[in-house]
DOZALUM-883244 format. One record per residue (C-alpha): x, y, z; residue number from 1; residue in one letter. Coordinates in Angstrom, 3 decimals, always signed. Last residue first. Example, Ala and Ser with C-alpha at 12.3 -4.5 7.8 and 13.67 -1.06 7.14 Angstrom:
<atoms>
+----------+----------+----------+-----+------+
:        X :        Y :        Z :  nr : rest :
+----------+----------+----------+-----+------+
:  +13.670 :   -1.060 :   +7.140 :   2 :    S :
:  +12.300 :   -4.500 :   +7.800 :   1 :    A :
+----------+----------+----------+-----+------+
</atoms>
This chain:
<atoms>
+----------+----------+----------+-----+------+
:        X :        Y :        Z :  nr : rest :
+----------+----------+----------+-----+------+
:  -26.392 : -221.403 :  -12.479 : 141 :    X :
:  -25.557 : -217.249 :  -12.694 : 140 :    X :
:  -22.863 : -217.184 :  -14.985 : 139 :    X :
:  -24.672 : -219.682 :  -17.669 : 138 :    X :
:  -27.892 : -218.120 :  -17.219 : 137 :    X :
:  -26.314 : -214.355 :  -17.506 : 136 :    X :
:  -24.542 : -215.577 :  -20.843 : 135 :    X :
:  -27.577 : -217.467 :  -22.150 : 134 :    X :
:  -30.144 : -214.261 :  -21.466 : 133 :    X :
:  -27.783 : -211.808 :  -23.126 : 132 :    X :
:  -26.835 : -214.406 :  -25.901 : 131 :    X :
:  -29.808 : -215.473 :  -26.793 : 130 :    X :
:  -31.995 : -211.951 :  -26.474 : 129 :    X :
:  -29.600 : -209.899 :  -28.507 : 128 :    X :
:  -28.591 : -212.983 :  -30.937 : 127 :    X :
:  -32.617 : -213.454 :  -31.636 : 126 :    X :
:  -33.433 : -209.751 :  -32.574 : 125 :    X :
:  -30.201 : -209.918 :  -34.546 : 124 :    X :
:  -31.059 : -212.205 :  -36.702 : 123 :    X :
:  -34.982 : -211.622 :  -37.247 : 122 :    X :
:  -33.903 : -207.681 :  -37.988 : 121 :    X :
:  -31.647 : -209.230 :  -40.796 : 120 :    X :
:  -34.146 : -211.413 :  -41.469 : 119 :    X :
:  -36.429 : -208.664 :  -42.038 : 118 :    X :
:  -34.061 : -206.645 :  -44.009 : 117 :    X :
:  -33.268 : -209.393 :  -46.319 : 116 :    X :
:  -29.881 : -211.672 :  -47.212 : 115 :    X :
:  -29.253 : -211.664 :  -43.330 : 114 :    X :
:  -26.940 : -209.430 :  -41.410 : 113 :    X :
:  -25.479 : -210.648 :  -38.037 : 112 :    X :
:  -22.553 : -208.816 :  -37.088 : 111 :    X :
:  -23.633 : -206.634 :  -34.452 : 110 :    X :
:  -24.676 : -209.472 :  -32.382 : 109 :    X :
:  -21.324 : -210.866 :  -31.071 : 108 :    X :
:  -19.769 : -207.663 :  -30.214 : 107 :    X :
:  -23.364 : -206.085 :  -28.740 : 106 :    X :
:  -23.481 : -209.541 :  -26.500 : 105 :    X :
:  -19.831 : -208.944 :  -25.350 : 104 :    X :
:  -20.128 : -205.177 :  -24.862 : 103 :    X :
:  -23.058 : -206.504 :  -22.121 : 102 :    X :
:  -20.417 : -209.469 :  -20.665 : 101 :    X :
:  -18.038 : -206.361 :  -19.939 : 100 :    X :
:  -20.563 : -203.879 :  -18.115 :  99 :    X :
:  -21.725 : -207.175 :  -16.187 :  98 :    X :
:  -25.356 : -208.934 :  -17.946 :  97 :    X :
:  -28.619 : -209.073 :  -17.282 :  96 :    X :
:  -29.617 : -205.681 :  -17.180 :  95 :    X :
:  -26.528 : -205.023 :  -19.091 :  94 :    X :
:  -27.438 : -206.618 :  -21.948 :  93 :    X :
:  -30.428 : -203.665 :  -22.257 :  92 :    X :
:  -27.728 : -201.093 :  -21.656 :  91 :    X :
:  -25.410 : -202.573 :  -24.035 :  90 :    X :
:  -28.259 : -202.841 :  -27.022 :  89 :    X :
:  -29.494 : -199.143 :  -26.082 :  88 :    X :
:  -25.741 : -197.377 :  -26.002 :  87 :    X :
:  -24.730 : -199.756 :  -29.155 :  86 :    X :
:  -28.025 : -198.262 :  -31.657 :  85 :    X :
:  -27.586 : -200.493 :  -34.491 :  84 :    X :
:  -27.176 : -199.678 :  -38.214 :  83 :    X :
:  -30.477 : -200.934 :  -40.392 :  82 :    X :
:  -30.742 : -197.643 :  -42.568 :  81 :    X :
:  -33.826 : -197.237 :  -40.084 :  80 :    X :
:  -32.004 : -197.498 :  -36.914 :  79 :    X :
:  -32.009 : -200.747 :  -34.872 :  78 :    X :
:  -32.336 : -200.972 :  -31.465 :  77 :    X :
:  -35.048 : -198.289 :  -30.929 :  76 :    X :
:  -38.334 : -199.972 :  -29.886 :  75 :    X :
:  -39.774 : -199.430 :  -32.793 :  74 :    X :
:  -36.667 : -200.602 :  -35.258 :  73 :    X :
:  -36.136 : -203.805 :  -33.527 :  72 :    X :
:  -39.856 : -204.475 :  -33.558 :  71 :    X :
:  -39.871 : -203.655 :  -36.670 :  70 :    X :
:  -37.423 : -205.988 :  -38.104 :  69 :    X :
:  -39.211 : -208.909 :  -35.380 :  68 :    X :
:  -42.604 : -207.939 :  -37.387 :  67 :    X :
:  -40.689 : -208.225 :  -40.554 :  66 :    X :
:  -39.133 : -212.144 :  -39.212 :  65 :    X :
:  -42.061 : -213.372 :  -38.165 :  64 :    X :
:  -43.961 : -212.694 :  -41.698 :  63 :    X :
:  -40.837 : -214.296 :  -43.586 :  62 :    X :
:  -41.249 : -217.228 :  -41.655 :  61 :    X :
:  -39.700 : -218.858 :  -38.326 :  60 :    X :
:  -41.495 : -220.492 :  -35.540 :  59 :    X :
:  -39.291 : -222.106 :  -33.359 :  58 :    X :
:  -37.296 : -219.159 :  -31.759 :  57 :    X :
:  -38.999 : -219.163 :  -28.067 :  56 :    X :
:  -37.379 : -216.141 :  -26.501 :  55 :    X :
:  -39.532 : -215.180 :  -23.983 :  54 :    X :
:  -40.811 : -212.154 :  -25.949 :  53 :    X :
:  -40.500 : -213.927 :  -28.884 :  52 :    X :
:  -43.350 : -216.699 :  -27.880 :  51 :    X :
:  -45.440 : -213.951 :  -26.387 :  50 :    X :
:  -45.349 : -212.603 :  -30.359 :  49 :    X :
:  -46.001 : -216.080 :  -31.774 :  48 :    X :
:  -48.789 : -216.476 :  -29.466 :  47 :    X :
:  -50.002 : -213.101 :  -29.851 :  46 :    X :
:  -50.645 : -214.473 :  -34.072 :  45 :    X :
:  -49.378 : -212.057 :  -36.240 :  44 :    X :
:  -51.110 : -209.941 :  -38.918 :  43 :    X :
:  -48.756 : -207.008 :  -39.255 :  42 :    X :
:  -48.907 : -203.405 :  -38.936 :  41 :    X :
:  -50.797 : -203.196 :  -36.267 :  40 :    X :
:  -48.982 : -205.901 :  -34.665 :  39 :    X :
:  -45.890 : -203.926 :  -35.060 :  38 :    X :
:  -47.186 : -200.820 :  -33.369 :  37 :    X :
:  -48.544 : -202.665 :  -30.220 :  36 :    X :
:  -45.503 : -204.741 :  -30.299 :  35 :    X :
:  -43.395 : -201.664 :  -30.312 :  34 :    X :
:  -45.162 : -199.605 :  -27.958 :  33 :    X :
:  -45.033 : -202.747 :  -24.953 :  32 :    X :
:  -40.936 : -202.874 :  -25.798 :  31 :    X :
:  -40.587 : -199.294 :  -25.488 :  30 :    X :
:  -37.090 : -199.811 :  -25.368 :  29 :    X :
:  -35.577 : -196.387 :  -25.938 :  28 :    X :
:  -37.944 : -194.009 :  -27.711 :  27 :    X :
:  -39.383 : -192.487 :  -24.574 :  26 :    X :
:  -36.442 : -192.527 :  -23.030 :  25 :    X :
:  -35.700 : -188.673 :  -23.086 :  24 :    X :
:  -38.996 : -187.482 :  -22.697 :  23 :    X :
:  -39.518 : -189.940 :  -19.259 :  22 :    X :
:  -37.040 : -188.064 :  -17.411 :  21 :    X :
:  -37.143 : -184.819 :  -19.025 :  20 :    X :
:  -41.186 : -184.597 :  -17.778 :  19 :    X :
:  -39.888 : -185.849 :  -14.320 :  18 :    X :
:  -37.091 : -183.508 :  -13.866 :  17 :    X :
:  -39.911 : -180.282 :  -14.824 :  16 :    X :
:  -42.680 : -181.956 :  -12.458 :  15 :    X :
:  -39.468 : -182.064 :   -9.874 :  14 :    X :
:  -38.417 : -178.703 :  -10.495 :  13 :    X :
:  -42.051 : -177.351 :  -10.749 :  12 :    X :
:  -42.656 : -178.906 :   -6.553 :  11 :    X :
:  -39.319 : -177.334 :   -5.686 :  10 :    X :
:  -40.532 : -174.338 :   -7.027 :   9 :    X :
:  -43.964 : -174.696 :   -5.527 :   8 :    X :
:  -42.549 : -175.246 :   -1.752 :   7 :    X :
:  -39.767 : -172.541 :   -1.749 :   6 :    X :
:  -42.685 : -170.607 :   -2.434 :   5 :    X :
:  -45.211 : -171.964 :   +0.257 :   4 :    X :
:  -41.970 : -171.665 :   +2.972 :   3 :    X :
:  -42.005 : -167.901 :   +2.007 :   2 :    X :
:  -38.942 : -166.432 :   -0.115 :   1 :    X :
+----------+----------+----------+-----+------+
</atoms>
């Protein structure tokens, strides 16, 4: 094989890992996707919305609370019989969080159902961020 050839396959291989690569987590925590998507679908202020993001829980109503149920569902927390996806919700504690304090957060999260679907979504939205952000704030100040 000449240098050029050994050159292109490697050069495929990579295009090929890097295609996989970004395939496979396309549906995992596309945070930016899912408030695009949700915002679509509902009329919500982007103050409210940049409020979530950073966790400000203030502002509660049944309209916050669907777009939070989809944004759980869009970005792949929550499935869409409202069961949780564990491997996403540890690996996103875990960016904060040690392997054990991440199964920690999922432990005390999956629990929370409300008497709806989007305060169910609501619920658990704000135990995922609270707790994951509160646990590596308290271990880390």
């Amino acid at each position: 094989m000449a240098p050029s050839d050994s050159w292109c396959l490697v050069t495929v291989l990579l295009a090929a890992f890097l295609v996989l690569l970004t395939s496979s987590g396309c549906n995992a925590q596309d945070f930016k996707g899912a408030i695009d998507h949700c915002t679509k679908d509902f009329d919500i202020d982007m103050d409210i919305v940049i409020s979530l993001k950073y966790g400000d829980f203030t502002e509660r109503d049944p309209l916050i609370e669907c777009f939070t149920e989809c944004l759980m569902k869009k970005s792949g927390f929550m499935y869409d019989d409202y069961t949780y996806n564990k491997t996403l919700i540890i690996g996103f504690a875990g960016r904060y969080l040690e392997p054990d304090g991440a199964q920690t957060v999922y432990d005390n999260c999956i629990d929370r159902f409300g008497q709806t679907v989007c305060v169910t979504g609501f619920e658990m939205y704000q135990c995922i961020h609270e707790t994951a952000v509160s646990e590596w704030v308290s271990t880390n100040f």
